[in-house]
C-alpha positions as CSV (number, residue, x, y, z in Angstrom):
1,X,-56.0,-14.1,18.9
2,X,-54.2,-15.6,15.6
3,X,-51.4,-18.1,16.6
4,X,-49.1,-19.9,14.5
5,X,-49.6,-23.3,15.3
6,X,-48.5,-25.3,12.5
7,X,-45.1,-24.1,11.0
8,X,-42.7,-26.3,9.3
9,X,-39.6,-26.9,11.6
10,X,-35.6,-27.4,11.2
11,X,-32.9,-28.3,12.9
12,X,-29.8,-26.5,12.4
13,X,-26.7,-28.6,12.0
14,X,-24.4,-26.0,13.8
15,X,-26.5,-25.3,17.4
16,X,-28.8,-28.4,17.3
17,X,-31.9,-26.3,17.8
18,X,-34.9,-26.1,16.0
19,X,-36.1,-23.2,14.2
20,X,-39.1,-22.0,12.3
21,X,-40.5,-21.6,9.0
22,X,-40.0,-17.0,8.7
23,X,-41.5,-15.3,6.1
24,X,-38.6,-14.0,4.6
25,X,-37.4,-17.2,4.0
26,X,-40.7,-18.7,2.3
27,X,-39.3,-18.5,-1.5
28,X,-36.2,-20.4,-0.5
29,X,-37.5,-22.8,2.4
30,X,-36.3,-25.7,1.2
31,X,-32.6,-24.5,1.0
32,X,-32.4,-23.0,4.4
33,X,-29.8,-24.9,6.7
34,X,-29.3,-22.1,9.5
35,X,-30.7,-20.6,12.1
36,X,-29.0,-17.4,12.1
37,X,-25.9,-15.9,10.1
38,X,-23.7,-16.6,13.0
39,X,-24.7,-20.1,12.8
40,X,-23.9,-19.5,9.0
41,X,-20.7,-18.1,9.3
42,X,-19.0,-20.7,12.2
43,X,-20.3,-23.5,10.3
44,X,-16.4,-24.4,8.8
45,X,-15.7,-25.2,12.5
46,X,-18.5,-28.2,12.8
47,X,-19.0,-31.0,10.0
């Protein structure tokens, strides 16, 4: 069975949790900051 042992890893400023590389994000990688789009979208509430 393939696993994916070795993905890079974030932390998103908004929910403190870590989140993994996607594939859909693998052209733009180093500019993701957020989990999800609701993390995106309530980030004006957290600094």
């Amino acid at each position: 069975m393939h696993k994916k042992p070795h993905l890079p890893e974030k932390i998103c400023p908004v929910c403190q949790r870590p989140f993994t590389w996607r594939k859909k994000w693998a052209k733009d990688w180093d500019n993701v900051r957020y989990c999800s789009e609701r993390c995106r979208r309530s980030r004006s509430g957290q600094s």
